[in-house]
Residue, then its C-alpha position, 0 to 999 in steps of 0.5 A: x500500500x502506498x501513500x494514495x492508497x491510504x488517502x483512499x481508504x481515509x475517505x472511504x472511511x469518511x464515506x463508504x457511499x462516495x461514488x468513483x467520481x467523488x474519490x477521484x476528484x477528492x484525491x485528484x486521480x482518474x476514476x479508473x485509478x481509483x476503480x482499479x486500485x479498490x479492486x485491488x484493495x478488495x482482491x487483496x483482503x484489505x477492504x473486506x466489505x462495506x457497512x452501515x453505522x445506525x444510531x442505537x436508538x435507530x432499532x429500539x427493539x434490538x438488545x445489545x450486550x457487552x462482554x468480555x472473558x478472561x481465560x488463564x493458565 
């Protein structure tokens, strides 16, 4: 990965919605840089998918837990 594949990933982070034309005027690339190098960042097991951030009470049926295990020896 270099230093534009960093900046990519830095706005998909931003805006996972950002359409090819939007990130490459962003970074100042062509859309085929950028289509081509998602392509690669995704054959490549960097980016592993794409999701959507809710507000907690966006589902308020939903139960959500915390936990956490401590295993010794």
């Amino acid at each position: 990965m270099d230093a534009l594949d960093q900046q990519l990933i830095a706005q998909l982070r931003h805006n996972a919605r950002a359409s090819i034309a939007e990130l490459a005027a962003q970074l100042k690339v062509s859309r085929g840089t950028v289509t081509n190098r998602i392509a690669r960042l995704e054959d490549g097991g960097v980016i592993t998918g794409y999701t959507v951030r809710l507000r907690p009470d966006a589902v308020p049926d939903q139960i959500t837990a915390w936990m956490s295990i401590t295993v010794e020896g």
